[in-house]
Structure formats: structure tokens, C-alpha cells
N, C-alpha and C positions, 0 to 999 in steps of 0.2 A: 544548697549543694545540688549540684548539677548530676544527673541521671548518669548511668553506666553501660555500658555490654559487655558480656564476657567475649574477648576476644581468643577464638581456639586456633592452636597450629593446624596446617592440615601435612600428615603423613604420606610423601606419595609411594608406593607397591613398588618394588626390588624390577628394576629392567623398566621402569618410565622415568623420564624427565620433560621438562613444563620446556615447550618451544617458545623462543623471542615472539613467535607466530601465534599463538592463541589466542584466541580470545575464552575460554572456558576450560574445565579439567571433567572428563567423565569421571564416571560411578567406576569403571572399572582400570581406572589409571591410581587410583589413590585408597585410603585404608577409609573406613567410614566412622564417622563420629558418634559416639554411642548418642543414643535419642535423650539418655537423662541429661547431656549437658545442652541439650538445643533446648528443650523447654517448650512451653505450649504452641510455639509458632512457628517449629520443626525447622529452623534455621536458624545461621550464625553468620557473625562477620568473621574471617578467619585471612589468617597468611598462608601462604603456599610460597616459599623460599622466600627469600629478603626483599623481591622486587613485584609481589603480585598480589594484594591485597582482593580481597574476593565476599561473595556470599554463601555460603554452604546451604544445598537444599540437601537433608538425607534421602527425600524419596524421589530425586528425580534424577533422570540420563545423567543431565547437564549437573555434575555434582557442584562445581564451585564456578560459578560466573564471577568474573574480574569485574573490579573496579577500576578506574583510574590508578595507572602504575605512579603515577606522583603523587599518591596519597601515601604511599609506601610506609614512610619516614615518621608516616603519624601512625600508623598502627605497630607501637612497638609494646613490649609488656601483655599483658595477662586482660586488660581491660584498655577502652577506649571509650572517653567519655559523649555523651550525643550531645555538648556545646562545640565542641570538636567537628562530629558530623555537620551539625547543622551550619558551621563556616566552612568545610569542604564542600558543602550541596550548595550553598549558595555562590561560593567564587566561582563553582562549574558550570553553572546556571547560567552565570551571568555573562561565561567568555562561551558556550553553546550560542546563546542567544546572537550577541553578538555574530557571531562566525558565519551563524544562518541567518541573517539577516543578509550581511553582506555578499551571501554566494548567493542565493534568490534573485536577489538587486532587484527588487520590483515591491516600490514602497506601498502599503496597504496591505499585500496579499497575503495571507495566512499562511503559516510557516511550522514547519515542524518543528519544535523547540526541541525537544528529545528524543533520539531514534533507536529506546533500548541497550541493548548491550553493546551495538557499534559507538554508542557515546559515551560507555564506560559505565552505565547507568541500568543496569540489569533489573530486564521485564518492563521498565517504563517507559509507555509513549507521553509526551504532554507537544497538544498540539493550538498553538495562539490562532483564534479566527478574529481578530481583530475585535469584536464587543467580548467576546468569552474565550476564558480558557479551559480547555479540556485536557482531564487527564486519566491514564489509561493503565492499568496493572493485568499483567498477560500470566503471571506464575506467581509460585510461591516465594520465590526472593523478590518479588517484583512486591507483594501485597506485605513480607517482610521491610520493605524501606518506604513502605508508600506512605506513613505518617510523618516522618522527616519529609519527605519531597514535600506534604502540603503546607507543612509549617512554614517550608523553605519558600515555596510557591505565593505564600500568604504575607511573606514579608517583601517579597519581590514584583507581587506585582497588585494594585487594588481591583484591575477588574473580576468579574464573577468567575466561579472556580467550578466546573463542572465534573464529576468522578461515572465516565462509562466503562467501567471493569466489565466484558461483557464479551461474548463469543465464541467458538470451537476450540481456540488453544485454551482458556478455562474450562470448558469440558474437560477435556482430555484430561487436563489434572486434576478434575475433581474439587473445582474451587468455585463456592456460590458467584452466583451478577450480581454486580452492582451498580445501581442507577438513581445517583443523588445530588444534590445539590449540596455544596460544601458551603461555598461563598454565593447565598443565590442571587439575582440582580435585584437593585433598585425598584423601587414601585412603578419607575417609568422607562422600563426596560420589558422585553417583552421575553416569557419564562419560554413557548410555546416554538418562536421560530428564533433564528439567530441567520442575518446578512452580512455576507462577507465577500471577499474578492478572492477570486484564486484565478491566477494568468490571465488578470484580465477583463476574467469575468464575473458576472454579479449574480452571487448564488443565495441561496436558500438551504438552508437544514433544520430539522428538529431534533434537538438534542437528545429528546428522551425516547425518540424515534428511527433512529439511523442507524446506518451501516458503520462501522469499527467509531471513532471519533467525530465521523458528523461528513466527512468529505473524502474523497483519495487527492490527496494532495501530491503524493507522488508521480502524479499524471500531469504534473504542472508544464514541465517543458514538452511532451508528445502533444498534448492541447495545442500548445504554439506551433508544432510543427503541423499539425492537419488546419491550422487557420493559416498557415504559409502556404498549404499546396492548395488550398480550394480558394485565396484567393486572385489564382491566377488561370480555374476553372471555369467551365460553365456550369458546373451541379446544380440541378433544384431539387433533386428529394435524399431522403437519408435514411437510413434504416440503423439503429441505434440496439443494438442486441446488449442484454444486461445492463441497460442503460442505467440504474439507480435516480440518482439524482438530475441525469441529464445535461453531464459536464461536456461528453463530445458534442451531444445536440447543438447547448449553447458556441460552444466553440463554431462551427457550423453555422448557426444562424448568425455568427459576428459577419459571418462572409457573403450574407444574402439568401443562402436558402430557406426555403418558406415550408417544405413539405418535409414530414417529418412520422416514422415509426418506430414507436418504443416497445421494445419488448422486455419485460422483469416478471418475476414472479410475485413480485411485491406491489401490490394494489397502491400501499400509500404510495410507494417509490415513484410510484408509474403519474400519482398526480404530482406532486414534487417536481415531478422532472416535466410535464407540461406548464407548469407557473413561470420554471428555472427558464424554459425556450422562451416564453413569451416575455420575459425579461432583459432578453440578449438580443430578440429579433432586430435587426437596424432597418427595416424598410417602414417604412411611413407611407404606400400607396395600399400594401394589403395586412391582412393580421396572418399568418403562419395555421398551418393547416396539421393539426397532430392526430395520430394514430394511435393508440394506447393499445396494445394488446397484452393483457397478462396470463399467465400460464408458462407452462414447461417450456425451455428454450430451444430443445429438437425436435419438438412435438410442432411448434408455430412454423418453424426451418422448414418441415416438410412440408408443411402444408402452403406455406408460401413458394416452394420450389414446383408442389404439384399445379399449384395456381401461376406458376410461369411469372409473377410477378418479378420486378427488377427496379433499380436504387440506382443513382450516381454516386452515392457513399455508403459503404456500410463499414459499419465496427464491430468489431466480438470483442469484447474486454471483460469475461466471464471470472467468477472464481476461481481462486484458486483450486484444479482440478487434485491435486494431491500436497499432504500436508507430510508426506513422509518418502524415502526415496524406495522401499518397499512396493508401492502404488505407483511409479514411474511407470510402467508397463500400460496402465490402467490409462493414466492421466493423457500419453503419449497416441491412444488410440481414442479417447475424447477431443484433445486438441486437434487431429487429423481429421477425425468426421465433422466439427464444428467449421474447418475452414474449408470443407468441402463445399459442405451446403450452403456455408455462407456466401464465398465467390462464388456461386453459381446465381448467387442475385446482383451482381453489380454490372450494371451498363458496359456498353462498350465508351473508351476512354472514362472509366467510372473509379473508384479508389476504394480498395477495402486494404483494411487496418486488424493487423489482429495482435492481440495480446496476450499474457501471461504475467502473472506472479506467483507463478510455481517454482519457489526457490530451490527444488530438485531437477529441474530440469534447466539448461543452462541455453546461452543466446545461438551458439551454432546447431545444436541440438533441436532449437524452439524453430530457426529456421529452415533448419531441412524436415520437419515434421511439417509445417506450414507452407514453404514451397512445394514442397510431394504431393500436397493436398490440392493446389489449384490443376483446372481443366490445362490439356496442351494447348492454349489459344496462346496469344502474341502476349504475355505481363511481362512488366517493367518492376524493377526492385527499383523502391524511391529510396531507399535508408532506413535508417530503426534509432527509434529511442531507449532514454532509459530513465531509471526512475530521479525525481527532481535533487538538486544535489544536498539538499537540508536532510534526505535520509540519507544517512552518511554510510559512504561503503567500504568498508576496512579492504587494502590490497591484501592481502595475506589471506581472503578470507570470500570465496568470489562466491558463495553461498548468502553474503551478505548485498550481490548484486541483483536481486531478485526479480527488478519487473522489466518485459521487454518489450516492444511494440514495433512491428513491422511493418511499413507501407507498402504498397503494392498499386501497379496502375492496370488496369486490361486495356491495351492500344487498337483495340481490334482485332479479331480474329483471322490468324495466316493458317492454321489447321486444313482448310479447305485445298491448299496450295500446297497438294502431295508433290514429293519429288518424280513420282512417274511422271503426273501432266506437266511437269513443267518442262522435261528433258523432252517432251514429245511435242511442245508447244502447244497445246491445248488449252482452251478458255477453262475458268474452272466454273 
């Protein structure tokens, strides 16, 4: 006989109803479920009207994150059995996968398989790097479904199974890291690094050593766009700010440039990401010349700006400066000083690139923070990215459009060319 959950109605509070629009129901839209019927793992699968099947967390914001609205139909009655669950987690898995495979369109490259609650699939990332799959629980409804997802995960797919529960949004809730191997590799597989393709390029991670799942994979298509504009440049050096693993680098080095400075706080990161360049470099006359500097990010800024130093490319693609929209103010006056000091080291005809995945702060908002910030010389706005389309972005829900990346060109400086000397004829 097959396992159970008690399945609870959820009540919503006199003057709210659940929008076609939602993806989640606050703590303060609906009545709360007493704690004795959640039981030790302080959630439930629960309905919320005929058509919203969900998970109830009692202790957080986000009271009931949605499920898939086509599972509807199976959550009826008092219980629902987990042979049940585990053929809904698998058919959804399996047309995900697919979905993201086909929008990528780039066979080999590592792919977001699950992107949380915009896939219907609350708290869980699971991300394919082609030899391993990683998977990821951000919350309590997230660490509530994470033992179906692996059983689902285990029948779906045979390569090694990797569990990085691990970072600031578990903080914030109060919920231990976790860092294990579920399914671990073969004896002739290596536990230590794992190689993979992302747009192209041939990367490097260590699983029990990285940043969120092992790579930012959401950088997929902006990669391609800075290997579109520089290779129809002259650039030879780069200055790589928050560089991690060294994905712009490489991208970059696909295009010829040889000179290279990383800046991370993170020691290991910083060698990672000189292995990841020397992996990508394409010139066969010299080896690539890298810079490693680690330390504070505006701490190195300055001192590269006091040292006059200058870059044909530089990137900022820093943290997320705020995790709450409370801290917009904060984040907004970090963003503006980081693209100060940044564009004030890039050449003339030189490209700097700046980023965010401050999902409070939104793309017109991110560029007029970031435009305000460059010197009045002669820049070109080249375009902007967004994040790759496997993180899935619900329309209804533009908080789920999170990362943005702006280019920018400096064409040479016309500042010099006041409008007095010009109406006067004067050389300048």
C-alpha cells in the first residue's frame, strides 16, 4: 500500500481572492493552518479554490506556492496518495526537460531543468551539467517536496545526482546546508571537478565548492552577445569584476584576447577562473596573460582608478545587491557607484557591460541607474540582455525577469568640444 498526505483546504480572509495571475498566496491573504495538522515538516499540500493546487508553508511570507494548475483534478478529497505525486513529478519533468532543451537549441550545453516556482515546482532548482545533475532546495516547501523530486529524478535519469541546498535565501529561513552526494559518480568519474559546455564554452566547476549549482547558466545568451561585439573588435585586455568561475573571461578569450583581470573575493574562484581562461583561449602563438586579484570589489575599483589603469573590456556582474525591495535604496546607490568606477577604466572605443540580478529592481530602472553613472564622454548603448530562456519567466509576474545586462561602448571622448569653442571656432 502506497504512502499518503493529508491533503488541507486552504481558507482565504473575507475581501481577498486568488488572481488567474498568481503565482503564490501571502500569509496575509488567507486564514492559517493550525501547526498540529502540518506535522514535523511544517507544511502541506493543500487546494486554494478548485483550480490551484499549492504547498503551504505556516512560517513564511509566501503562504501557499502553486503547483502546476493541471494537477488540479488529482488533488481532490482529504488525501492524495505519493504514487500519484511521483507520476505528476515525473510527466512534468519530463515535458520541462524537453521544453528546455528545445529553447537553449545548443546540444551539449547545460541547461536549467527546473526554475522553481515559475515551473510550477516551488523552491526547486535542478540544473543538468551534462556528466551530473545538480539539485537545489531554496525554502521549506522547497525541502518539503525535495524527496519525491529525487526519487522522481532517480528514475529519470542515471547520471550522478548531486544535492547543493546551500546559500543566503536558506539563511533567511532558518534551514541547515546541505552538501551531498545522493547518486555519487562511478569510480571512473571524477567526484572533485565536473566539465561542461555552457554557450559554447568549456567550463570547469567543483561541485562541493561553488557558487549557487555550480555555474550561472542564466548568462547563457549575454556570453554570446559580448562574443558578437568583440569579435568585430580590437580588444586585448579585460578586466573581469566578480569574475567567479571566469565565464565572461572565457567568452572573451573565444575572441582573441590574451590579457586578462579577475577580481572575486573568493581565492578558489579566482583560480577556477584562470584554469576556465586558459581553457577557452584560441591563440596557439602566445598562452594568455592573467591577473588575479582578490579582495573587496570597491576596495580594488579604487585603487585601479587611483592607479589610472584602463581595459578594452570590463564587466561588473556582482551580486545580487539586494534580496528584498526594502534595500532598493541601498542596492540602487551600490549599483551607481560600481558603474562609476567601473567605466572610468575602460579605453576609448572599449566596452563595459554591467549587470544585475537584483529581482527588485527592474530593466528601465537598472538602466537609468547605470547610464547616470557613466562620465559625459561620447557612449553608445549597444543593447541589453536577459536571462537564458530555460529560467522561465512567468508574463504576469515581471519579478520573475530578474537578470539584466547592459552594453555600453566609449567611442571616444567629445566632452572636450564645449559648445562655446565651437560657436567661436576655436581648436579645442
Amino acid at each position: 500500500m502506497s504512502n499518503s498526505f493529508e491533503l488541507q483546504p486552504v481558507k482565504i480572509k473575507a475581501g481577498q481572492r486568488i488572481h488567474a495571475s498568481q503565482s503564490c498566496l501571502y500569509s496575509n491573504q488567507i486564514e492559517p493552518i493550525s501547526a498540529e495538522l502540518l506535522g514535523n515538516q511544517r507544511c502541506a499540500f493543500v487546494m486554494a479554490g478548485p483550480n490551484h493546487p499549492g504547498i503551504y508553508s505556516r512560517e513564511h511570507l509566501l503562504a501557499v506556492r502553486f503547483l502546476p494548475r493541471s494537477w488540479a483534478k488529482h488533488f481532490s478529497g482529504t488525501q492524495i496518495q505519493e504514487s500519484q505525486l511521483n507520476s505528476l513529478l515525473q510527466e512534468e519533468l519530463q515535458v520541462l526537460r524537453n521544453r528546455k532543451t528545445a529553447l537553449v537549441n545548443r546540444p551539449g550545453d547545460a541547461i536549467r531543468w527546473v526554475h522553481g516556482d515559475a515551473d510550477g515546482i516551488p523552491g526547486i532548482v535542478i540544473d543538468d551539467y551534462g556528466e551530473i545533475v545538480v539539485v537545489q532546495s531554496g525554502s521549506q516547501a522547497g525541502d518539503f517536496l525535495l524527496p519525491l523530486i529525487i526519487k522522481t529524478l532517480l528514475n529519470l535519469t542515471e547520471k550522478p545526482l548531486f544535492e547543493r541546498s546551500s546559500g543566503q535565501i536558506r539563511a533567511l529561513e532558518k534551514l541547515p546546508e546541505r552538501t551531498r552526494w545522493i547518486r555519487p559518480p562511478s569510480s571512473t568519474q571524477s567526484v572533485e571537478e565536473v566539465v561542461t559546455s555552457l554557450s559554447g564554452l568549456s567550463m570547469i566547476f567543483r561541485p562541493q565548492r561553488c557558487q549557487k549549482t555550480g555555474l550561472f547558466l542564466d548568462q547563457r545568451e549575454n556570453l554570446a552577445m559580448l562574443r558578437n561585439i568583440l569579435s568585430v573588435s580590437n580588444a586585448r585586455s579585460m578586466l573581469d569584476l566578480c569574475s567567479y568561475a571566469g565565464a565572461w573571461s572565457c567568452a572573451a578569450a573565444q575572441t582573441g584576447i590574451l590579457e586578462f583581470t579577475a577580481v572575486d573575493q573568493d581565492k578558489d574562484a579566482l583560480e577556477l577562473c584562470a584554469t576556465n581562461i586558459k581553457r577557452n583561449t584560441t591563440s596557439e602563438k602566445s598562452d594568455a596573460k592573467i591577473n588575479l586579484l582578490h579582495g573587496d570589489l570597491f576596495e580594488i575599483l579604487s585603487k585601479l582608478n587611483r592607479e589610472k589603469q584602463t581595459f578594452d573590456v570590463v564587466v561588473a556582474d556582482p551580486p545580487a545587491f539586494t534580496k528584498s525591495a526594502k534595500h532598493v535604496p541601498e542596492a540602487r546607490r551600490a549599483y551607481q557607484r560600481l558603474s562609476k568606477l567601473a567605466s572610468r577604466l575602460v579605453n576609448n572605443e572599449g566596452i563595459y557591460v554591467a549587470c544585475s540580478c537584483s529581482r527588485h529592481i527592474d530593466e528601465e530602472d537598472f538602466y537609468e541607474i547605470v547610464s547616470s553613472a557613466l562620465d559625459p564622454d561620447d557612449w553608445i548603448y549597444l543593447g541589453r540582455g536577459r536571462q537564458s530562456p530555460d529560467h522561465t519567466v512567468l508574463a504576469t509576474d515581471k519579478h520573475s525577469l530578474y537578470l539584466k545586462a547592459l552594453y555600453f561602448m566609449r567611442r571616444g571622448s567629445l566632452a572636450q568640444f564645449s559648445s562655446s569653442n565651437i560657436s567661436r571656432g576655436e581648436n579645442p
